[in-house]
C-alpha positions as CSV (number, residue, x, y, z in Angstrom):
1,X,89.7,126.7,83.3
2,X,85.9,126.0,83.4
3,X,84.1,124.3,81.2
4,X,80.8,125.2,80.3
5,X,78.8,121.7,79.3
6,X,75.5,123.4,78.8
7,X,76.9,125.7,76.1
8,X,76.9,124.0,72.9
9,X,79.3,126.4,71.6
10,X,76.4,128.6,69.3
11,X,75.7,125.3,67.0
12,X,72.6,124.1,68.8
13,X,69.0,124.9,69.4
14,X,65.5,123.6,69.1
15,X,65.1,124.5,65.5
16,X,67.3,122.6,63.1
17,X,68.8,119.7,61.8
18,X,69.7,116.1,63.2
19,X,72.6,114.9,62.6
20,X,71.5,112.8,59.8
21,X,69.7,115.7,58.2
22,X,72.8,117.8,58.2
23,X,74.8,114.9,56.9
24,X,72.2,114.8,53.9
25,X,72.9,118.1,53.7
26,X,76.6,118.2,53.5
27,X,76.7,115.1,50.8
28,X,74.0,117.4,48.6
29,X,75.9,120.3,48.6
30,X,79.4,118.6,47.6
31,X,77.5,117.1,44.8
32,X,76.1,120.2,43.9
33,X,79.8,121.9,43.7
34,X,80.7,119.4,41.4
35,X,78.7,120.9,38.9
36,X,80.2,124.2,39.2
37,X,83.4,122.8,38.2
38,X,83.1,124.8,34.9
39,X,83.8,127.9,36.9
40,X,87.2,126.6,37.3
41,X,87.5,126.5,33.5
42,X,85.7,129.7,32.7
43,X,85.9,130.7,28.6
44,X,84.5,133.0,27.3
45,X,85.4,132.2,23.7
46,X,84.0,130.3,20.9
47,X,86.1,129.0,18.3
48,X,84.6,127.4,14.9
49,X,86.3,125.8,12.2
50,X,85.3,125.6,8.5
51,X,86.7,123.9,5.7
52,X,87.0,126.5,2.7
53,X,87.5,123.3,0.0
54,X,84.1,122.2,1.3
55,X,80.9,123.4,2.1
56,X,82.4,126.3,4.4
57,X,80.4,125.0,6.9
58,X,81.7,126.2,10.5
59,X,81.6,124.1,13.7
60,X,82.6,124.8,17.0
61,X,85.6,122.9,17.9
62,X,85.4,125.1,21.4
63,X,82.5,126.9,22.9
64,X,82.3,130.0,25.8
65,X,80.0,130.3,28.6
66,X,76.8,131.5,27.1
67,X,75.5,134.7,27.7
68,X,72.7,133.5,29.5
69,X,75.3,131.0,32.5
70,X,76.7,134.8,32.1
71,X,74.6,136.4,34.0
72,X,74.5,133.7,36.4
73,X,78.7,133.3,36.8
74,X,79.0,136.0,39.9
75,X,75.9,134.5,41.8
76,X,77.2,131.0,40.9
77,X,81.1,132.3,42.3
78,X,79.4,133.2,45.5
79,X,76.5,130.5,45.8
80,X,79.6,128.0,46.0
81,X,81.4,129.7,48.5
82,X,78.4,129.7,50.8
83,X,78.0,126.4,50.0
84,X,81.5,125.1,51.3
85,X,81.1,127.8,54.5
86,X,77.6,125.5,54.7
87,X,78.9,122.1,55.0
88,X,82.5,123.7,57.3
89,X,79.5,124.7,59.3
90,X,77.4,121.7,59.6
91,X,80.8,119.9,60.0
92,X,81.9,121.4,62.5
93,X,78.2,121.3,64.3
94,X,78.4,117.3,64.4
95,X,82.1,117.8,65.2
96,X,81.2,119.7,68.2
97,X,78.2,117.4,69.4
98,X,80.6,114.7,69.4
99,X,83.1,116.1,71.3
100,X,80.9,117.6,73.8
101,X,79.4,114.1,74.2
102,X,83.0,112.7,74.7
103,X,83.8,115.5,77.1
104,X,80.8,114.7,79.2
105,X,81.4,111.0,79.1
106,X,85.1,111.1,80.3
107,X,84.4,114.0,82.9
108,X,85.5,112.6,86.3
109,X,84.2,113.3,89.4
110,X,86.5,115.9,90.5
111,X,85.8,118.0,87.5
112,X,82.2,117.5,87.9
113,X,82.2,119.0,91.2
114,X,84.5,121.9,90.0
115,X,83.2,122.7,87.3
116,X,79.1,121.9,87.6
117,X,78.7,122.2,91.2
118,X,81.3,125.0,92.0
119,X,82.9,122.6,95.1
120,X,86.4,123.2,95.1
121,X,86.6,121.0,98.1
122,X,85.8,117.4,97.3
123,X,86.4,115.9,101.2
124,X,84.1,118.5,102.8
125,X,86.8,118.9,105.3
126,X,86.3,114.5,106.3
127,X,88.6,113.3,104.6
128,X,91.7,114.2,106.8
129,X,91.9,115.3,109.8
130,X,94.5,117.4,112.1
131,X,96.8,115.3,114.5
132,X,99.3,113.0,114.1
133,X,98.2,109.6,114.2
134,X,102.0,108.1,114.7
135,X,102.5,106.4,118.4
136,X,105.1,108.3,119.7
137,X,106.0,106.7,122.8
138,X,108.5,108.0,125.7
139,X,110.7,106.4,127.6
140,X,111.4,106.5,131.4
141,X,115.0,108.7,129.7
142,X,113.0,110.9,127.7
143,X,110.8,112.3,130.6
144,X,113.4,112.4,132.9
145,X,115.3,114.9,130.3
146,X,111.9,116.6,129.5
147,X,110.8,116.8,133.2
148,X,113.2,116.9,135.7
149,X,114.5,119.9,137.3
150,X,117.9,120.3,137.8
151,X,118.0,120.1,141.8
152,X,115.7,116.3,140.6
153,X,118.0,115.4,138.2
154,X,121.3,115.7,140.3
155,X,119.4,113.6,143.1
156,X,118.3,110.8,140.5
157,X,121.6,110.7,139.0
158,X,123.6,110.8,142.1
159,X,121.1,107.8,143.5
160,X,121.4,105.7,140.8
161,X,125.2,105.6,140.7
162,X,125.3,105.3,144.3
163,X,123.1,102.6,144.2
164,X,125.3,100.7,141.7
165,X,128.5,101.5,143.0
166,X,127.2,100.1,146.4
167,X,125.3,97.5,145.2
168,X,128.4,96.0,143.5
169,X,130.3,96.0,146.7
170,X,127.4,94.3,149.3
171,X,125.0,92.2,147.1
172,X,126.0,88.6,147.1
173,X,129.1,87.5,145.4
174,X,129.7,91.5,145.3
175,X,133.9,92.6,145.8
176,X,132.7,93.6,149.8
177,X,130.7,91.1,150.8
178,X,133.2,88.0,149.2
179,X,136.3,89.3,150.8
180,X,134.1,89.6,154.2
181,X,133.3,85.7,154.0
182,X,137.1,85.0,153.3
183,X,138.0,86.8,156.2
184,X,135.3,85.4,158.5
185,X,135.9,82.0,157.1
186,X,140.0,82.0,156.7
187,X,140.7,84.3,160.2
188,X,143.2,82.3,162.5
189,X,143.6,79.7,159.9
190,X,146.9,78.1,160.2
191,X,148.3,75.4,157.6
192,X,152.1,73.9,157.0
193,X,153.6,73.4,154.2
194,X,156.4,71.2,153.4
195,X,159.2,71.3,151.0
196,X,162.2,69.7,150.3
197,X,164.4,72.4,152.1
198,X,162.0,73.8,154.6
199,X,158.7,73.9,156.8
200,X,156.5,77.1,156.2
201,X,153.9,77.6,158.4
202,X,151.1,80.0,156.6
203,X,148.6,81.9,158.9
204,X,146.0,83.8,157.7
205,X,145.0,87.1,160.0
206,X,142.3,89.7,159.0
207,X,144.2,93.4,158.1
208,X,141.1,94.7,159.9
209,X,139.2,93.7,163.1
210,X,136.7,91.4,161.6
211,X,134.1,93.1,164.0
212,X,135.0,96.5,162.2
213,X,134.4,94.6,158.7
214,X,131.2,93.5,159.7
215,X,129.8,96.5,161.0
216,X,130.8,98.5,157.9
217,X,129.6,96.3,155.6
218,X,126.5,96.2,157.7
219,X,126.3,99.7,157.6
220,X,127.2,99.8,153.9
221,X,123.9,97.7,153.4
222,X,122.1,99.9,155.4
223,X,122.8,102.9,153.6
224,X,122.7,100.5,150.5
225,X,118.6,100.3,151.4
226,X,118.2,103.6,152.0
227,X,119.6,105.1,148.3
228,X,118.0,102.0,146.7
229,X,114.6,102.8,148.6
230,X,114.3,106.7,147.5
231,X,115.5,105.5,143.9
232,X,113.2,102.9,143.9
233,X,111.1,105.7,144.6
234,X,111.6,108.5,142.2
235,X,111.9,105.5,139.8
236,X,108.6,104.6,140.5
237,X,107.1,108.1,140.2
238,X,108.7,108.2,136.9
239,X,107.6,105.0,135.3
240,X,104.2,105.3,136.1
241,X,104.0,108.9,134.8
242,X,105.6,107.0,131.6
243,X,102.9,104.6,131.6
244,X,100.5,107.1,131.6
245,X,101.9,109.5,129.2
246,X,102.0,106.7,127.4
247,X,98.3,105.2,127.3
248,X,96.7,108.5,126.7
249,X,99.1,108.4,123.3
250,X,97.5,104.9,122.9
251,X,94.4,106.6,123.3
252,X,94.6,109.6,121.4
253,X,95.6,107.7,118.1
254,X,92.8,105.3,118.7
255,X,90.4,108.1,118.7
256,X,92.1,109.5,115.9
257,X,92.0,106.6,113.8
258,X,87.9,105.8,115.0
259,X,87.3,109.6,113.9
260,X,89.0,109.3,110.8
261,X,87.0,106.1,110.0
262,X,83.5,108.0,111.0
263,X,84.6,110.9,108.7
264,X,85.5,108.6,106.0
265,X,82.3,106.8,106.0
266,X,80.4,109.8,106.2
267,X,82.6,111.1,103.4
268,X,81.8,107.7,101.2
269,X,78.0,108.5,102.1
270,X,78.0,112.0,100.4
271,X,80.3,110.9,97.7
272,X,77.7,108.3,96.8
273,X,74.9,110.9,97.0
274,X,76.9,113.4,94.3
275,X,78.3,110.7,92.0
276,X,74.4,109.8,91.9
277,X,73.8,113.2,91.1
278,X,76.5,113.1,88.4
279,X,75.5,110.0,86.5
280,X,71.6,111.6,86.3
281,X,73.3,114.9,85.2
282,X,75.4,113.6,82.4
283,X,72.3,111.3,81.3
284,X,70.3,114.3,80.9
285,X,73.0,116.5,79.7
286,X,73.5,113.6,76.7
287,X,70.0,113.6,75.8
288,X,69.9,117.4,75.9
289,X,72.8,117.3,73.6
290,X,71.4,114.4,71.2
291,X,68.2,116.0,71.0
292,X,69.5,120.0,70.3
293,X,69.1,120.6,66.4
294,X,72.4,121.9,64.7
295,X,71.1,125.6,63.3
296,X,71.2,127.1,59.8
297,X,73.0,130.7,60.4
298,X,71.1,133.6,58.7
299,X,74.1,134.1,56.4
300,X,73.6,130.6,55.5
301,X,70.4,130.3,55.2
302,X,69.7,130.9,51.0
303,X,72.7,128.2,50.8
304,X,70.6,125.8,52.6
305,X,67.2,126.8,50.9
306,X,69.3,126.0,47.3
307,X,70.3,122.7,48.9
308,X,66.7,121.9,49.9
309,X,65.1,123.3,46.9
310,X,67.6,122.1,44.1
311,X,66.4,119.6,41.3
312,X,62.7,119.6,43.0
């Protein structure tokens, strides 16, 4: 809910008392009801006491109100009344200014711009602003699966397993090309061996012409270069797209974060210019406060004047 700072709640204006007048006040009238305390033991009797063996001289042992504090009793009944619903009043004035002094002292920011300057929005729209500033990053995988056609999918994934199933078979130390040097370097070889019971006579021959073996496998490598080219290819297409993709993110959440930091120091700026504003409004709003007179209702009035005007 808003507050309203400016409206002293009906206690104040520029016609009154301080503080320490109404606080004069209050202790006057308390002292004052103290010596109405006789309405509390109202008699209206007087009782005298005479001594038959004597004199027969009566005294009063117990006196009445007099006719005279008579005709004063019902003014006097409500003169007190008015004179407690004075100093509940004036109470409740200084009671007010204090807490309305409080209330502006502990306001915050936030509520000052709610509440004073109607701004419901205390960024201006700066301090936040739309995007996502995470980096999020592909990989060469994630824009094949996000890109890719079928028909370009089939031909990447059929290259790159035909690439590795041939590459195992004709690079260097690969199954192929290790049983092609045994067979070029072991073809015709011819060795004895000798045991206790016999002579064996171990020749080695190739199961295929070692021409054919050669040719294939030089084929093999052929095609080998040819899949590993148009992968190499495609692969290349693809990881530079990546890199791409990838440095406008870089971009785009360094431009996020430099506009975030213009906005924010932009934001500071006017934050600094209203809490300025604030600080000159709650010193002027205290002083209005402090210098506001509490005022004497109508009803109240002749309850004050017999305050004022007693034992003059």
């Amino acid at each position: 809910m808003k507050r309203n700072y400016t409206n002293y709640t009906g206690f104040f204006g520029t016609n009154g008392l301080t503080s320490t007048s109404a606080n004069y006040v209050k202790t006057k009238a308390k002292e004052i009801i103290k010596l109405f305390d006789k309405l509390e033991r109202l008699n209206f009797c007087n009782v005298f006491v005479e001594d038959l063996k004597s004199d027969g001289k009566r005294v009063i042992v117990e006196d009445g109100i007099s006719e005279e504090m008579f005709d004063k009793l019902v003014d006097q009944i409500k003169m007190k009344a008015k004179l407690n619903s004075l100093i509940s009043w004036l109470t409740e004035a200084i009671k007010a200014r204090e807490c309305q002094l409080e209330e502006i002292d502990i306001m915050s920011y936030q509520e000052w711009m709610k509440d004073v300057k109607g701004i419901e929005d205390f960024t201006f729209g700066l301090a936040e602003i739309e995007g996502d500033s995470h980096l999020n990053f592909i990989t060469e995988k994630d824009y094949i699966e996000q890109n890719f056609n079928v028909k370009e999918l089939n031909e990447y994934l059929f290259l790159e397993n035909m690439c590795a199933a041939m590459g195992k078979f004709v690079h260097p130390g690969g199954v192929y090309a290790t049983a092609k040097s045994r067979a070029e370097v072991e073809n015709g070889k011819r060795y004895l061996k000798e045991t206790s019971s016999s002579n064996l006579i171990y020749t080695t021959e190739t199961s295929v012409p070692l021409e054919k073996i050669s040719d294939t496998f030089f084929k093999m490598q052929d095609e080998y270069r040819e899949y590993q080219k148009r992968f190499n290819e495609i692969k290349f297409k693809v990881e530079k797209e990546v890199q791409r993709l990838n440095d406008e993110e870089q971009a785009r959440v360094r431009q996020l974060e430099l506009d975030r930091k213009e906005r924010l120091t932009k934001l500071s700026a006017i934050r600094a210019k209203y809490e300025k504003e604030m600080n000159e409004w709650k010193i002027e709003k205290r002083n209005e406060l402090r210098a506001a007179k509490i005022i004497i209702p109508n009803d109240l009035k002749d309850a004050y004047d017999y305050v004022s005007n007693y034992a003059k």
